[in-house]
BAMAR-122300 format. One record per residue (C-alpha): residue number from 1; y, z, x. Coordinates in steps of 0.02 Angstrom, whole numbers, plus 50000, padded with zeros to 5 digits. Example, Ala and Ser with C-alpha at 12.3 -4.5 7.8 and 13.67 -1.06 7.14 Angstrom:
2
ATOM     n       y       z       x
ATOM     1   49775   50390   50615
ATOM     2   49947   50357   50684
***
This chain:
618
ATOM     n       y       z       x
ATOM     1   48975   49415   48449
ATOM     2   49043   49254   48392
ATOM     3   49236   49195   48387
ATOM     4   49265   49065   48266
ATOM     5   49432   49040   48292
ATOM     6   49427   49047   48494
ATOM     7   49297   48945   48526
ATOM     8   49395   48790   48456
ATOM     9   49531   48841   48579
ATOM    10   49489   48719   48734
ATOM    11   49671   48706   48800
ATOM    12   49850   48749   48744
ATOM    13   49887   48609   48628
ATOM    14   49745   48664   48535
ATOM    15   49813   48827   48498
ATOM    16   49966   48751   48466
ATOM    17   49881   48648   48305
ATOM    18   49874   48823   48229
ATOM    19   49952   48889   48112
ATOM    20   50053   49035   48150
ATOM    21   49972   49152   48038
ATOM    22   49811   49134   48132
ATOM    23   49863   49173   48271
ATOM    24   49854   49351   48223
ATOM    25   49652   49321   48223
ATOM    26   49654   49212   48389
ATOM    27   49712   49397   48450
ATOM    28   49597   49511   48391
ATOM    29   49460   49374   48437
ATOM    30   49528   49354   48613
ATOM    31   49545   49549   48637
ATOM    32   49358   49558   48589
ATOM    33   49300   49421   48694
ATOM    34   49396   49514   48851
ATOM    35   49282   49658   48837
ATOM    36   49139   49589   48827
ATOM    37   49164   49466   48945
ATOM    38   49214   49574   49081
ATOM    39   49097   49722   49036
ATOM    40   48976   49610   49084
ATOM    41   49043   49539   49261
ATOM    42   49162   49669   49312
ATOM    43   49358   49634   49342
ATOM    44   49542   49685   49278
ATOM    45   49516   49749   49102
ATOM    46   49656   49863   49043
ATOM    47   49815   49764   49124
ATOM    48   49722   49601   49036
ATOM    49   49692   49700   48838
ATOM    50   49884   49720   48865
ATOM    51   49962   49550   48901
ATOM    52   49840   49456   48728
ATOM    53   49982   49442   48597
ATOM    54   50132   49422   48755
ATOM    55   50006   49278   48830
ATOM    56   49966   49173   48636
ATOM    57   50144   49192   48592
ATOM    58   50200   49108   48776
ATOM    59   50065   48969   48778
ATOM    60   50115   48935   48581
ATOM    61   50277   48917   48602
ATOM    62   50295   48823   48752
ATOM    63   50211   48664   48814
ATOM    64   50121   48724   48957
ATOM    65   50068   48652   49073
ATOM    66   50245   48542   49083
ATOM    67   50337   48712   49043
ATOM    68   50294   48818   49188
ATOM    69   50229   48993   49196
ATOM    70   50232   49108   49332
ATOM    71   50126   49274   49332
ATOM    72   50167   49395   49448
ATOM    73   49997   49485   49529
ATOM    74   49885   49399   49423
ATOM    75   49791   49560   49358
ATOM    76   49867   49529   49177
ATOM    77   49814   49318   49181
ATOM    78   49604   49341   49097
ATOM    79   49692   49275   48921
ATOM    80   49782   49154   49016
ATOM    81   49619   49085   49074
ATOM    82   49518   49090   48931
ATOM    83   49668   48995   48840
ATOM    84   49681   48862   48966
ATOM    85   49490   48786   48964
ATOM    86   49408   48914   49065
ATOM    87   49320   49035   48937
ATOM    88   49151   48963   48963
ATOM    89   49188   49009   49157
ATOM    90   49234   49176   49111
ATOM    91   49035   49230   49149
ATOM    92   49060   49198   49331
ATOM    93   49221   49265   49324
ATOM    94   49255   49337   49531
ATOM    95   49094   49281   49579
ATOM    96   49033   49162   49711
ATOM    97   49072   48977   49668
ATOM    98   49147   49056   49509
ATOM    99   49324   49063   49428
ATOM   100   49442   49169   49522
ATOM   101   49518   49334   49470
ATOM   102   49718   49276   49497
ATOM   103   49785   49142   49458
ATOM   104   49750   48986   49581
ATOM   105   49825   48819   49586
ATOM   106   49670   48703   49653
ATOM   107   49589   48791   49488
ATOM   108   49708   48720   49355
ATOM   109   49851   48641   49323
ATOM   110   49887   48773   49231
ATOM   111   49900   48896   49361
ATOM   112   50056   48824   49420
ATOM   113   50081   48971   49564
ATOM   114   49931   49058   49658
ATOM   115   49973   49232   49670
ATOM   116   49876   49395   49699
ATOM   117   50006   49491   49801
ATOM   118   50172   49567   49693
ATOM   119   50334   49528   49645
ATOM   120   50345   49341   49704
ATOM   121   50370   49260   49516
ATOM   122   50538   49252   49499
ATOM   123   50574   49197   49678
ATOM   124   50424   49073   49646
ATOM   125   50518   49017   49451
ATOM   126   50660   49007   49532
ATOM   127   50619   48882   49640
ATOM   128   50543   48758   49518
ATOM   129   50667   48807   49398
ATOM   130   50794   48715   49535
ATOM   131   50689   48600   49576
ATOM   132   50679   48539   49406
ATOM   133   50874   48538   49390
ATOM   134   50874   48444   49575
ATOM   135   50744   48301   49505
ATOM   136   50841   48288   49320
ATOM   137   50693   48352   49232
ATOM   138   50709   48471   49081
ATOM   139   50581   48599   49084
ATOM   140   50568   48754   49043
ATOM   141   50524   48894   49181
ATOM   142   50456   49083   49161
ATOM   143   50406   49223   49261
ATOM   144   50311   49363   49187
ATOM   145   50319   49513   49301
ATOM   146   50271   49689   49266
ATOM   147   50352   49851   49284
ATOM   148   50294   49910   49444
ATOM   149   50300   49748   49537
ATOM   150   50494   49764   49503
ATOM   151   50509   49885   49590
ATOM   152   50487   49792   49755
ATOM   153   50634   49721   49835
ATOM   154   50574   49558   49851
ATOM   155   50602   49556   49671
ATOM   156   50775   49589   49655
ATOM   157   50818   49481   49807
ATOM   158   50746   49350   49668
ATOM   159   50857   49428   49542
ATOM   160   51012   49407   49651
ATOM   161   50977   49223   49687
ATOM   162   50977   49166   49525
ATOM   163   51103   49246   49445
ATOM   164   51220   49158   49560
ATOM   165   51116   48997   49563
ATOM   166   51145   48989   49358
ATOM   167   50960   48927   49349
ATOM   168   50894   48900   49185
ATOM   169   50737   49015   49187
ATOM   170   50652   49164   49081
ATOM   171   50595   49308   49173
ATOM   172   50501   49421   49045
ATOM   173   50467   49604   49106
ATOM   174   50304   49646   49045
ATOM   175   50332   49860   49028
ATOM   176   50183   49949   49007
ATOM   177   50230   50094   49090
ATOM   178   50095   50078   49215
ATOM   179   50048   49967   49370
ATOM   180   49895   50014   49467
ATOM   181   49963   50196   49506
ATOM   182   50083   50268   49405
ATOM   183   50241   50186   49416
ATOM   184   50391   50271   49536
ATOM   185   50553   50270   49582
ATOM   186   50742   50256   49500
ATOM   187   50736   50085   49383
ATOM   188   50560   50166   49301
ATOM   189   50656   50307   49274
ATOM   190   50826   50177   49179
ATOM   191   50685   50077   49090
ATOM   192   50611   50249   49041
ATOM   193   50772   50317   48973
ATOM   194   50814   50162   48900
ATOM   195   50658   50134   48798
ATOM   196   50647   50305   48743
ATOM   197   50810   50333   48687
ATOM   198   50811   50370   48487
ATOM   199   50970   50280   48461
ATOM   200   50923   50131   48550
ATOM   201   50746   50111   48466
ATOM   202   50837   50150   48265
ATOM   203   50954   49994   48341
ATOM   204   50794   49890   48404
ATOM   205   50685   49925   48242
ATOM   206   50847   49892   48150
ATOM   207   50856   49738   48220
ATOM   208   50689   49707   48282
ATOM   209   50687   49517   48211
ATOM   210   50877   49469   48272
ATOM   211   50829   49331   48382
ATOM   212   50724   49269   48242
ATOM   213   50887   49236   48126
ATOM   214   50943   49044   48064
ATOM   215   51008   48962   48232
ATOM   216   51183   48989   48131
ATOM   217   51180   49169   48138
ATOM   218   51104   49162   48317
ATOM   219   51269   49190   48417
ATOM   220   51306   49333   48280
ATOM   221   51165   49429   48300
ATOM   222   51184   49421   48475
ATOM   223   51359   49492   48473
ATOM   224   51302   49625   48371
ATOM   225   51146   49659   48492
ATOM   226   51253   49673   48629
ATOM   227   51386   49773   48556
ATOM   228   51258   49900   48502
ATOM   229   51193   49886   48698
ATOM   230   51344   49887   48760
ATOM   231   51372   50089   48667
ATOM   232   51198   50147   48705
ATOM   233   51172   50074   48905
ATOM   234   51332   50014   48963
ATOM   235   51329   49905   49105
ATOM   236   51129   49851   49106
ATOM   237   51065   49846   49249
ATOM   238   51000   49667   49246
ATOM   239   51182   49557   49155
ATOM   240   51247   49636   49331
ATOM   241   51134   49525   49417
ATOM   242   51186   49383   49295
ATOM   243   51046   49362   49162
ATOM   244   51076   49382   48993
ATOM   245   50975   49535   48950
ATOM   246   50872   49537   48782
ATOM   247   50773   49678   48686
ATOM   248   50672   49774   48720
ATOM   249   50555   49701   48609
ATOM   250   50337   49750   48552
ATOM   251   50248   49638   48656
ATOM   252   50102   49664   48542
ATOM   253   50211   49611   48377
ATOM   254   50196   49423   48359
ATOM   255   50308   49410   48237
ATOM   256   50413   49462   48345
ATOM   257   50392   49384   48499
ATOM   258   50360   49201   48446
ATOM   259   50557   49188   48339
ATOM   260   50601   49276   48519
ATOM   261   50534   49139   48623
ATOM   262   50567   48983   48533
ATOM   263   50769   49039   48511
ATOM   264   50773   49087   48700
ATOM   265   50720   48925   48739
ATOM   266   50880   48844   48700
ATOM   267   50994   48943   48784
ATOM   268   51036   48886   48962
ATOM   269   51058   48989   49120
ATOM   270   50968   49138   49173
ATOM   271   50890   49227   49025
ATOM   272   50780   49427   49035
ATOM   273   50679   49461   48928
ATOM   274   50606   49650   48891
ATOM   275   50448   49669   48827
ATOM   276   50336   49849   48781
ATOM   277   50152   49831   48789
ATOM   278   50038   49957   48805
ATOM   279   49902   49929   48941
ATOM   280   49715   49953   48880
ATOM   281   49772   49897   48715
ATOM   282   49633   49871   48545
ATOM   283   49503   49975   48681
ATOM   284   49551   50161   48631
ATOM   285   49458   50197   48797
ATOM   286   49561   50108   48922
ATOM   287   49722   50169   48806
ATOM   288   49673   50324   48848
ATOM   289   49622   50312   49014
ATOM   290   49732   50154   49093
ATOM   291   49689   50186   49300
ATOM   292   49497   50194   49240
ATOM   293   49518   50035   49148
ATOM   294   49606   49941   49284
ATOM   295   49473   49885   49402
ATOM   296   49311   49893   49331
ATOM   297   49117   49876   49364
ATOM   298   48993   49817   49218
ATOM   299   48999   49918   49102
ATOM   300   48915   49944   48904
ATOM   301   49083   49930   48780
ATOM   302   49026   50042   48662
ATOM   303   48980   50192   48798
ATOM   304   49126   50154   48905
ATOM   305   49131   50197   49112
ATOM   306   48999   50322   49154
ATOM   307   49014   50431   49276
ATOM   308   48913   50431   49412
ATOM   309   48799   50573   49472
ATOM   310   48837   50575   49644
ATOM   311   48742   50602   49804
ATOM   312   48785   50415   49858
ATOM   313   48857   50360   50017
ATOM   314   49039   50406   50034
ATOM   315   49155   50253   50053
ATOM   316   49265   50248   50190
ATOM   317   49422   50265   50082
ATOM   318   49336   50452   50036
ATOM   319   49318   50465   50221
ATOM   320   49506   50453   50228
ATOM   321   49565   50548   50073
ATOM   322   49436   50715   50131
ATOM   323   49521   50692   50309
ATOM   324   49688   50685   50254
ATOM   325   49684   50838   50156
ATOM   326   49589   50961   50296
ATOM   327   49714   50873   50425
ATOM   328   49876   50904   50337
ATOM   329   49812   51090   50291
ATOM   330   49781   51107   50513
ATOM   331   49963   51028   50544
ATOM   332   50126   51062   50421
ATOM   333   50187   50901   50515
ATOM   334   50067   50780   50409
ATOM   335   50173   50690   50277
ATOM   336   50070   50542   50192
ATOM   337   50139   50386   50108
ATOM   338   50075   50243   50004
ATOM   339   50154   50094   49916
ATOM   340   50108   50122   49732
ATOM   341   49913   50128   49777
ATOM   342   49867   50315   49754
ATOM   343   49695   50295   49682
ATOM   344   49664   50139   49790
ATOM   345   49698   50222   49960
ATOM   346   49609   50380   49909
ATOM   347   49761   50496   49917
ATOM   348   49729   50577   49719
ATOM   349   49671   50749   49799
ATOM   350   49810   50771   49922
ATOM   351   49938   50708   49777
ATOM   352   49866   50867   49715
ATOM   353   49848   50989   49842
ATOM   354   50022   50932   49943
ATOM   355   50138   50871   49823
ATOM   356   50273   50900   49933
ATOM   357   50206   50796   50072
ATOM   358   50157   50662   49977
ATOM   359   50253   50485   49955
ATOM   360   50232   50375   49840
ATOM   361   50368   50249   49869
ATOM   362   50304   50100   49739
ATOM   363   50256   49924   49780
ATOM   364   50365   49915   49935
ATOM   365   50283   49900   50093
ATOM   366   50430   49859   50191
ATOM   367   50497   50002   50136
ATOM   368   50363   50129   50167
ATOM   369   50325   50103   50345
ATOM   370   50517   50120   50396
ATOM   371   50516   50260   50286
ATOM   372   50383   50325   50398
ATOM   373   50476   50283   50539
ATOM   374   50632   50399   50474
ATOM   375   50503   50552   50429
ATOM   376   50452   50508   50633
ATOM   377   50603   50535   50703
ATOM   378   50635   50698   50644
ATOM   379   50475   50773   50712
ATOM   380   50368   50738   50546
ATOM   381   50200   50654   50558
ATOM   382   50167   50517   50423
ATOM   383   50019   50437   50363
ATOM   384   50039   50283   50288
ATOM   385   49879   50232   50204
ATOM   386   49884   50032   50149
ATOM   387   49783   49895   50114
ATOM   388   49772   49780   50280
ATOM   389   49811   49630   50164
ATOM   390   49976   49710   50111
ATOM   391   50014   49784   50278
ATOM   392   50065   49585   50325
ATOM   393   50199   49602   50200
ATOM   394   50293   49735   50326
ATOM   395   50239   49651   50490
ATOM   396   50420   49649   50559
ATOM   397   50425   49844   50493
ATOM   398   50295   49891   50584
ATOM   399   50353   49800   50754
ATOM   400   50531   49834   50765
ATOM   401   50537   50017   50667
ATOM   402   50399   50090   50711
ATOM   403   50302   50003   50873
ATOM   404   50468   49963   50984
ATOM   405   50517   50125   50955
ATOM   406   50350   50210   50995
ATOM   407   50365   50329   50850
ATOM   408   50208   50424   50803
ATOM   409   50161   50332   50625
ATOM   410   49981   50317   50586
ATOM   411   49925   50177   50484
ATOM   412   49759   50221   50377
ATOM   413   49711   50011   50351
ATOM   414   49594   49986   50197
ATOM   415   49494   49854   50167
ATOM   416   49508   49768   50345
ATOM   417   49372   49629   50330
ATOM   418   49320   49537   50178
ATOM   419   49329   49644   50024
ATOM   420   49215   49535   49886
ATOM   421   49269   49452   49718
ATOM   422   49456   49511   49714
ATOM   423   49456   49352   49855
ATOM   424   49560   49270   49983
ATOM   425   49726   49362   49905
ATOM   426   49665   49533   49962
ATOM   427   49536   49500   50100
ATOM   428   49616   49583   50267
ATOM   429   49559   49437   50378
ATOM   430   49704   49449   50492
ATOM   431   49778   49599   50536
ATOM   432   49675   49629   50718
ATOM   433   49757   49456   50749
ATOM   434   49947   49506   50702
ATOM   435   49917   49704   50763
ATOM   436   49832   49666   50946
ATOM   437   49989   49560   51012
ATOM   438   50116   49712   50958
ATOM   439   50132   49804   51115
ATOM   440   50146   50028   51120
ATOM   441   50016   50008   50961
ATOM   442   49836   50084   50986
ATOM   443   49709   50013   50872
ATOM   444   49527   50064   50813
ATOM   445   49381   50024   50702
ATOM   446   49224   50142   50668
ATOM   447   49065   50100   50645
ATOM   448   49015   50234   50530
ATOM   449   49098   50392   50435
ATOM   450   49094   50515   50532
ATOM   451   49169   50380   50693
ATOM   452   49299   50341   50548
ATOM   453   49340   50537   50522
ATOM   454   49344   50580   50719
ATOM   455   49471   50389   50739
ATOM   456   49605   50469   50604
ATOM   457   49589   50619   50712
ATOM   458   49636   50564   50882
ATOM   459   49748   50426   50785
ATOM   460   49858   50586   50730
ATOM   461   49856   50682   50891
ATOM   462   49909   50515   50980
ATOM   463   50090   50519   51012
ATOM   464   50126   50340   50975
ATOM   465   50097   50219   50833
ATOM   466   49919   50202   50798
ATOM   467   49805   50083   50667
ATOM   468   49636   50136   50615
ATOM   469   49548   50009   50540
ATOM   470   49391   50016   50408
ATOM   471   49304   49909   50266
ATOM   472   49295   49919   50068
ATOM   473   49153   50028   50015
ATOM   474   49029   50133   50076
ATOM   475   48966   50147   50255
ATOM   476   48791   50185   50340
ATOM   477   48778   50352   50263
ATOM   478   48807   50444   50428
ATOM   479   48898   50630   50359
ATOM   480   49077   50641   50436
ATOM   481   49062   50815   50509
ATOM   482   49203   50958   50445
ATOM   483   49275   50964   50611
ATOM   484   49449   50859   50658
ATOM   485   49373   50831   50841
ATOM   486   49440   50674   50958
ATOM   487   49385   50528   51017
ATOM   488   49412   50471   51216
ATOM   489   49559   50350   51215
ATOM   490   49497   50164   51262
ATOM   491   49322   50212   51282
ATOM   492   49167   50098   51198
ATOM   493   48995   50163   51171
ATOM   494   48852   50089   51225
ATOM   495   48718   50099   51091
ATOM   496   48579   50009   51168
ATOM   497   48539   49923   51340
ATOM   498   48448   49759   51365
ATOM   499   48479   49613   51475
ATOM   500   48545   49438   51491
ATOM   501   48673   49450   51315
ATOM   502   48793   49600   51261
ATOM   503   48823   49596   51099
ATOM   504   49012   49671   51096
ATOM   505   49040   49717   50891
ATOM   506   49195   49795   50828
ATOM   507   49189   49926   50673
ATOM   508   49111   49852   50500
ATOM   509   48991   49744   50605
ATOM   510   48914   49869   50728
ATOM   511   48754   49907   50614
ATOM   512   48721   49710   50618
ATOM   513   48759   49691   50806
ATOM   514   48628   49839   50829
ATOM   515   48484   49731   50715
ATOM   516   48520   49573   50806
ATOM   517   48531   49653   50967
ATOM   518   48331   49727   50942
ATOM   519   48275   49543   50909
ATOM   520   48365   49495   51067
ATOM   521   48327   49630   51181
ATOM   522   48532   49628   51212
ATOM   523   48630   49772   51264
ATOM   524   48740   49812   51115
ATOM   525   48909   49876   51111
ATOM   526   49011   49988   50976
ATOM   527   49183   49936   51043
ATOM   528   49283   50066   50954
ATOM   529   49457   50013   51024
ATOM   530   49545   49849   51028
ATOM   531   49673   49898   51105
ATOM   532   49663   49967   51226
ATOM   533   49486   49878   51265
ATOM   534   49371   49974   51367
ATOM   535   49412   49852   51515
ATOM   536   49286   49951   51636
ATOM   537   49148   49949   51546
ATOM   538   49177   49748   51494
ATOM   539   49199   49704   51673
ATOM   540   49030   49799   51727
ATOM   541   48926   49696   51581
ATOM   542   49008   49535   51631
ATOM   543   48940   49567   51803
ATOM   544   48743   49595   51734
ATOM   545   48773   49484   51584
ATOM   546   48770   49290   51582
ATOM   547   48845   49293   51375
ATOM   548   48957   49422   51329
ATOM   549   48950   49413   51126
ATOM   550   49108   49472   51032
ATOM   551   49096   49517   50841
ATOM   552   49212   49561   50746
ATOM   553   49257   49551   50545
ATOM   554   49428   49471   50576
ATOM   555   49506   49310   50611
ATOM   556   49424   49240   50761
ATOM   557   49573   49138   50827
ATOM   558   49676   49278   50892
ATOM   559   49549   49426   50868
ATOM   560   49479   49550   50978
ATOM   561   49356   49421   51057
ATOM   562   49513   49322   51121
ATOM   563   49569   49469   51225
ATOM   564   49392   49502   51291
ATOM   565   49393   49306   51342
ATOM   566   49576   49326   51434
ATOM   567   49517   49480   51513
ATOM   568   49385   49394   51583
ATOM   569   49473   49263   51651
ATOM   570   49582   49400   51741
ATOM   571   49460   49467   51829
ATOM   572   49375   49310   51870
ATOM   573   49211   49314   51787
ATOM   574   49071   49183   51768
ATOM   575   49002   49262   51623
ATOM   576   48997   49143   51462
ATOM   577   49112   49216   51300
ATOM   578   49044   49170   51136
ATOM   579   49160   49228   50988
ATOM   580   49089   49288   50796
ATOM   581   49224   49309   50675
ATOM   582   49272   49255   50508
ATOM   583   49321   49070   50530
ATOM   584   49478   48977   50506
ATOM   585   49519   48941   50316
ATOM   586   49552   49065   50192
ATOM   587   49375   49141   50128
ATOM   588   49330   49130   49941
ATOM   589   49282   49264   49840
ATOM   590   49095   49332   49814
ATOM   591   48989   49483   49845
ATOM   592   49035   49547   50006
ATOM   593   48846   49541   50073
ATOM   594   48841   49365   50023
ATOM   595   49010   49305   50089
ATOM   596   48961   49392   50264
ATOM   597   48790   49304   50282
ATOM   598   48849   49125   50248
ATOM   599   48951   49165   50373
ATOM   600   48848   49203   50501
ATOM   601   48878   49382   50520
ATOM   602   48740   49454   50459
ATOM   603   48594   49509   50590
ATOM   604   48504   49334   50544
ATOM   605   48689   49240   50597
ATOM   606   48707   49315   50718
ATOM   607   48543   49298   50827
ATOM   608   48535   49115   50761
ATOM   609   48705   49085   50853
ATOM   610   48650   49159   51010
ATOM   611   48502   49074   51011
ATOM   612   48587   48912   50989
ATOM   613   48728   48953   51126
ATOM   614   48584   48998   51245
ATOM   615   48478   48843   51212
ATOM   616   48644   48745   51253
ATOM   617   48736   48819   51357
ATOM   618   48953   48744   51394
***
């Protein structure tokens, strides 16, 4: 497919040397290049179809990069990209020594904030918005955040900032309707009223072009916009907070949008702009389906996502989601909870089967898990299932609400370990670092499904806070058994016994501590708890051992190996300590496989490090 008009597109001026009547084409062309662009590599597709006309109309009508833009996520920035000198990249797009899938600042200069987590732009504009006003440089700064990521609080803790601070800044709410999961909570259901109202979309299509008037009749038609508001939704929600509140406006409309943009640009102080799109939009399959759209896999356009036939591994977010469901049906007590990631943390099935019991508190993580601990303290049971990389946005949640009070929450932790092309944004490299210090907390890894199955188990009839943590993707294949049986608390297993090393491996990386440990004749380990550590059976191999090996998919500074090394100073041992873990700097994105072997942490890494420790020894 060719793009005549695109391809001369190299960088924002050059789109700006348009005219503004082919822009219209640089649309359709852009929307076509998206889908076959990341058809072919995999990525965000729907989120990105949505923001084509809302991203053209920002980049034209600003002069990025000395006009700053902040994206919020990042899922919505592929046109941002291609606009900015990176569609020839685009064919690498997530992939090892490729362009990133969120915006990143060591990338370009037009990424101006790295982002990946939600709801930070408008704290983020507001900053350089200030700064700019500190350093007596005029500049224009805008946030474009999304519908579900306002509904976190950091968000309106932005919101409340700059209303007071007077900060000249444009935050434009991109409303699709739609985040990842279905969007929740009270200000979905104001933006839903507000949008759908009859009387306030005869007023908008009425008036559709108002900000597009002479500069003359600007301060008219603004009068007259807000008197209308003022009848239809007195007191909006967001000119309490300070802004001046415009539209809402089509996001897909250019002729819109552009007259929108260039008049808001010349009025000072803290400016909101509301903007529809529809997610998935010019691909009538991802407007029909938006959650199948979201995160994709290669795919052939014109055929669409195939189902597949099953008979696979299960991943170990299934794992989770079939355990949940036969768990809550054994115990009334279960309650389970997630922070706007339904389909992510496998919780669609009990959604369905225990609506009543199920939580869905939106992109608020603080939130959720002292949510769980209120639900704990009157006798319920909660479940909060969360990505580790978002669980270190409620750290101080989860140690003084739930840990220092020993409540009974179980945390279900996703994608602990390096989870591939979405990158060092979402790879949970940490949390066995931040969760092992937190004292009353019990904490586990499987190695396989079914260990996975019988963890959640004895995490739920612990009475105390409990963390059970497992990779992206599919296991070994070992079938997790019907049954909701136990596991001993604090109790490794040993897999395999063999002299002079133990190989001690934590969860994801027991299969490759099992390879290495054939070619090594060493006794191998599948850990099972880091806290508590099995300190009996660590002691006994540091007395037959000369190198005690820990591995582990986390952090080394801080990690599980750290606690086997101070427990062996405790007790005195001579036995050497060498630590395996993911190193310290923030990991880039690639295939998981591939990340893990330069690394070292495949069964190749990991018998060439104990080799070398052996042949030179501290």
């Amino acid at each position: 497919m060719t793009y005549p008009l695109l391809q001369t597109i190299d960088r924002p001026a050059d789109l700006r040397a348009l005219e503004r009547k082919q822009l219209g084409q640089v649309a359709g062309e852009l929307r076509d290049f998206l889908i076959e662009s990341v058809s072919g590599t995999g990525g965000h597709l729907s989120s990105n179809l949505g923001t084509v006309e809302l991203t053209i109309a920002l980049h034209y009508v600003f002069n990025t990069p000395e006009d700053r833009l902040v994206w919020d996520v990042g899922h919505q920035c592929y046109p941002h990209k291609v606009l900015t000198g990176r569609r020839a990249g685009m064919n690498k797009l997530r992939m090892r020594h490729g362009i990133a899938g969120f915006p990143k600042r060591c990338e370009s200069e037009y990424d101006t904030f790295g982002v990946g987590h939600s709801s930070t732009s408008i704290s983020a504009a507001l900053g350089m918005a200030l700064a700019a006003k500190q350093k007596g440089e005029a500049r224009q700064v805008i946030a474009i955040i999304g519908d579900g990521a306002m509904s976190a609080g950091m968000a309106f803790e932005a919101l409340n900032n700059a209303g007071v601070a007077d900060a000249d800044m444009l935050v434009i709410l991109n409303d699709n309707e739609m985040s990842i999961s279905p969007p929740v909570g009270a200000l979905n259901n104001i933006l839903t009223r507000l949008t759908s109202s009859k009387t306030f979309n005869a007023a908008r299509s009425a008036g559709r072009h108002m900000l597009g008037f002479a500069p003359p009749l600007l301060e008219l038609a603004r009068r007259a916009e807000e008197h209308v508001k003022g009848m239809i939704a007195p007191g909006t929600l967001f000119e309490e907070f300070g802004f001046h509140y415009y539209g809402p406006i089509d996001g897909h409309d250019l002729d819109a949008l552009i007259p929108t943009l260039e008049n808001l640009k010349g009025i000072k102080g803290p400016k909101f702009l509301h903007v529809i799109t529809k997610k998935g939009q010019g691909y009538k399959l991802a407007e029909s389906d938006p959650i199948l759209y979201h995160g994709v896999g290669k795919f052939a356009p014109g055929e669409g996502i195939q189902s597949g036939k099953g008979g696979g591994k299960l991943t170990y977010t299934q794992v989770f989601g079939d355990w949940l469901c036969d768990q809550a049906r054994a115990d009334p007590r279960l309650v389970a909870i997630t922070p706007a990631m339904r389909e992510g943390s496998g919780l669609v099935r009990f959604a369905q089967e225990f609506p009543g019991r199920y939580y869905d508190v939106g992109i608020a993580e603080q939130h959720a898990v002292t949510f769980a601990a209120g639900l704990a303290c009157e006798g319920l049971k909660p479940v909060v299932a969360i990505y580790s990389t978002f669980l270190q946005r409620a750290y101080d949640q989860l140690i003084h609400d739930v840990a220092l009070q020993k409540l009974p929450v179980v945390f279900a932790v996703d994608r602990g370990g390096l989870v591939g092309a979405d990158g060092p944004t979402h790879h949970g490299s940490f949390d066995l670092s931040f969760a092992a210090c937190i004292p009353n907390l019990t904490i586990m890894a499987p190695a396989d499904e079914a260990e996975c199955r019988r963890m959640l188990s004895t995490a739920f009839a612990h009475d105390g806070p409990t963390l059970v943590r497992y990779p992206r993707g599919g296991g070994t294949g070992q079938k997790a058994a019907s049954e909701l049986d136990t596991l001993p608390l604090g109790k490794a297993e040993v897999l395999r016994r063999g002299s002079k090393v133990a190989l001690l491996a934590f969860g994801s990386l027991v299969p490759a501590a099992l390879a290495a440990g054939e070619a090594l004749d060493a006794t191998v380990v599948n850990m099972r708890f880091i806290k508590p550590l099995d300190n009996a059976l660590i002691g006994e191999l540091a007395g037959n051992h000369s190198l005690l090996v820990s591995i582990e998919e986390n952090a080394v500074i801080g990690g599980a190996g750290s606690e086997i090394e101070r427990l062996l100073g405790e007790l005195g041992s001579n036995a050497a300590v060498l630590r395996l873990g993911l190193p310290d700097q923030f990991v880039d994105h690639g295939e998981q496989g591939q990340l893990l072997a330069e690394l070292g942490l495949d069964k190749e890494g990991i018998v060439h490090r104990v080799r070398e420790r052996l042949d030179n020894p501290l």
